[in-house]
C-alpha beads as a LAMMPS data file, in Angstrom:
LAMMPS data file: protein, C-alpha beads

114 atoms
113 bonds

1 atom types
1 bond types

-500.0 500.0 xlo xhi
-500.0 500.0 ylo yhi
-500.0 500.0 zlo zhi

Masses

1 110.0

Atoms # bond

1 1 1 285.318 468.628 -184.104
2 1 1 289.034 469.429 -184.172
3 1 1 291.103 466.355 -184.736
4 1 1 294.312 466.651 -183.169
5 1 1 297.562 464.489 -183.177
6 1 1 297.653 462.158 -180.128
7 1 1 300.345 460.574 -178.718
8 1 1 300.164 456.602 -178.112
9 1 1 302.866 455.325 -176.092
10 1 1 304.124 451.052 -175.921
11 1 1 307.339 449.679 -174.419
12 1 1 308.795 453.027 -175.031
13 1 1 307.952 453.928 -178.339
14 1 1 305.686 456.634 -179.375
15 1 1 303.071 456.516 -182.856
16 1 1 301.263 459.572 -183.441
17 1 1 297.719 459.037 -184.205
18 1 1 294.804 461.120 -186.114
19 1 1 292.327 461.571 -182.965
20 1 1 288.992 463.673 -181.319
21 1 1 289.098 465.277 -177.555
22 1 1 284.945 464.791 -177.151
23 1 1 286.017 465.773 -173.277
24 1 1 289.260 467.385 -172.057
25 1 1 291.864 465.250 -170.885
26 1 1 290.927 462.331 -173.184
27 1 1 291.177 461.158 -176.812
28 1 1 288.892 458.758 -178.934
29 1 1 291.150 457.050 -181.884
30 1 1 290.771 454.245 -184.219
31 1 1 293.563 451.560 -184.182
32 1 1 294.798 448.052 -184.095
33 1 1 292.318 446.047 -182.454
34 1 1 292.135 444.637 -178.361
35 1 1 290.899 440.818 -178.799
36 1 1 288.905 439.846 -175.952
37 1 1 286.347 436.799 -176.377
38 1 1 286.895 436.205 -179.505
39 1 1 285.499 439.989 -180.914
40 1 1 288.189 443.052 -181.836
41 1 1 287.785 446.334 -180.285
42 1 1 288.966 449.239 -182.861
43 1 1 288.151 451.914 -181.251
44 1 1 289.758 453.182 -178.087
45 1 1 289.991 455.812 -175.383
46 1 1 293.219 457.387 -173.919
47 1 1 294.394 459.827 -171.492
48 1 1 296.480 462.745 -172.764
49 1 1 299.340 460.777 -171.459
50 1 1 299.094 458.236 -173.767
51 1 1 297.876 455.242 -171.647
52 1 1 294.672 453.719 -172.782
53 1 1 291.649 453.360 -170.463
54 1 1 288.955 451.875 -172.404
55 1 1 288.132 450.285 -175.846
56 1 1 285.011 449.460 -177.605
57 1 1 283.847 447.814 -180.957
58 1 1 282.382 451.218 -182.512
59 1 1 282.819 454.762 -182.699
60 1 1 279.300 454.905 -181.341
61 1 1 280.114 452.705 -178.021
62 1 1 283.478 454.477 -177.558
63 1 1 281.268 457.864 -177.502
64 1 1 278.584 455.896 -175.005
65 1 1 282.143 454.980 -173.064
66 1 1 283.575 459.098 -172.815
67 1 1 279.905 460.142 -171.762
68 1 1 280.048 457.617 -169.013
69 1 1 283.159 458.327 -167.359
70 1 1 283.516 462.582 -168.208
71 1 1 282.293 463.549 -164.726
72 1 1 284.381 460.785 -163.582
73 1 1 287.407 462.936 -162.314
74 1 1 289.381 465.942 -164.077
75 1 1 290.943 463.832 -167.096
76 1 1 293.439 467.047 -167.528
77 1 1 295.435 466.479 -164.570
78 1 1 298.946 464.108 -165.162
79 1 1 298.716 460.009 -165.108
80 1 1 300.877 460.841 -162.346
81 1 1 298.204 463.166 -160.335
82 1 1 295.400 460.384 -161.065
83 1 1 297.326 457.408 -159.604
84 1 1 298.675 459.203 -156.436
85 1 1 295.017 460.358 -155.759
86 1 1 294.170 457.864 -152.816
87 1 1 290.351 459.514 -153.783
88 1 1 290.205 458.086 -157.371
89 1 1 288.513 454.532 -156.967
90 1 1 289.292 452.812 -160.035
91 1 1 287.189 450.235 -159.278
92 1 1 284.243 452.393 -159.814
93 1 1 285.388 453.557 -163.046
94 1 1 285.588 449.942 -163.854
95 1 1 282.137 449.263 -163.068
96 1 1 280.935 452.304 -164.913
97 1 1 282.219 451.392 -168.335
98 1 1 281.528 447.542 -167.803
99 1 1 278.224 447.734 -166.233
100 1 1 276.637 450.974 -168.249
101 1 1 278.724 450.751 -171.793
102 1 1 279.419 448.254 -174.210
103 1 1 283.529 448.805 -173.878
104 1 1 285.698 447.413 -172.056
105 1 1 288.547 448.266 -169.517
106 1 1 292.132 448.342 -169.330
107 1 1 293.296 447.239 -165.664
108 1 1 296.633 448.307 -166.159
109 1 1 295.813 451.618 -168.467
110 1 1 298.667 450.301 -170.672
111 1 1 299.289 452.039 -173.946
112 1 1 298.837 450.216 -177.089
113 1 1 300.108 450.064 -180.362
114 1 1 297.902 451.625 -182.603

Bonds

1 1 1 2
2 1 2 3
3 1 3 4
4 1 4 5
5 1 5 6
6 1 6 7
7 1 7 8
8 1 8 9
9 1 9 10
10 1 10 11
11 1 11 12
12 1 12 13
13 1 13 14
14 1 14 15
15 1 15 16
16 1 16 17
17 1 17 18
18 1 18 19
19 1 19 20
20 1 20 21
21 1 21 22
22 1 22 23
23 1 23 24
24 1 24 25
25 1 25 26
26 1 26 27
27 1 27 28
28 1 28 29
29 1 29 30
30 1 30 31
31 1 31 32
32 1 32 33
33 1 33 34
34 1 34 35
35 1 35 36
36 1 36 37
37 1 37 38
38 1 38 39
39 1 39 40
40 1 40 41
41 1 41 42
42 1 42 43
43 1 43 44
44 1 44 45
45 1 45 46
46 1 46 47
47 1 47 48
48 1 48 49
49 1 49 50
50 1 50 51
51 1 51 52
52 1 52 53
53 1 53 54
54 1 54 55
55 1 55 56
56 1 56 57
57 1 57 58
58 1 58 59
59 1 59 60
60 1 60 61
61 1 61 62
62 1 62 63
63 1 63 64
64 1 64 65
65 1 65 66
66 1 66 67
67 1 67 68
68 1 68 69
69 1 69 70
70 1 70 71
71 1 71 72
72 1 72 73
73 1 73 74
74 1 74 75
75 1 75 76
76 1 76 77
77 1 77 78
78 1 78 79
79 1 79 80
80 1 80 81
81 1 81 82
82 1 82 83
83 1 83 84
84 1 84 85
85 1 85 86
86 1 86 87
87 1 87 88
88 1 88 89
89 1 89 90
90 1 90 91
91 1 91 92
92 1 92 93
93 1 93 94
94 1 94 95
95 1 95 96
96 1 96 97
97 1 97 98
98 1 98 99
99 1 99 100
100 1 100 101
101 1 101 102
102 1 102 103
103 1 103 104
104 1 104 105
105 1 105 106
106 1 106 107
107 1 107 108
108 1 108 109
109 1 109 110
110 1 110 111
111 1 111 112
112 1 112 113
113 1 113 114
């Protein structure tokens, strides 16, 4: 697998970051950790854009994570395409990595700092 140099944006700035594309349109990485509970998550999912949609504890959940959600919608179209699309029920993509993964989601699909 090709790793490629991905694009994380927070609060403006941009860190490039060593990541895989297992599916078009999004990126697995390794990078500071999401506390939630108590336990880190290291591993994390993006968009192309640079916001973050998921994280998870290994490189083996955040795999478990891309397979759930591939079919979910065509992760190559713009941030900007996915949140106009009145079709796109994010709520279902919640439930999808919460209820069959061990990641977790990101509401707001906020970039973080990596």
């Amino acid at each position: 697998m090709t790793i490629h140099g991905y694009t994380v944006r927070r609060r403006g700035a941009a860190t490039i970051v060593n990541a895989i594309q297992p599916v078009p349109g999004l990126y697995l990485y390794c990078g500071l950790p999401h506390r939630r509970c108590g336990d880190e998550f290291h591993w994390h999912i993006g968009h192309h854009s640079g916001f973050l949609i998921a994280s998870a504890q290994s490189a083996l959940e955040a795999r478990q994570v891309i397979n759930e959600i591939a079919d979910f919608t065509d992760w190559t179209r713009t941030a900007e395409d996915l949140q106009a699309d009145s079709y796109l029920d994010v709520a279902h993509l919640r439930e999808r990595i919460l209820y069959f993964t061990d990641g977790i989601f990101h509401q707001r699909s906020q970039p973080i700092a990596v």
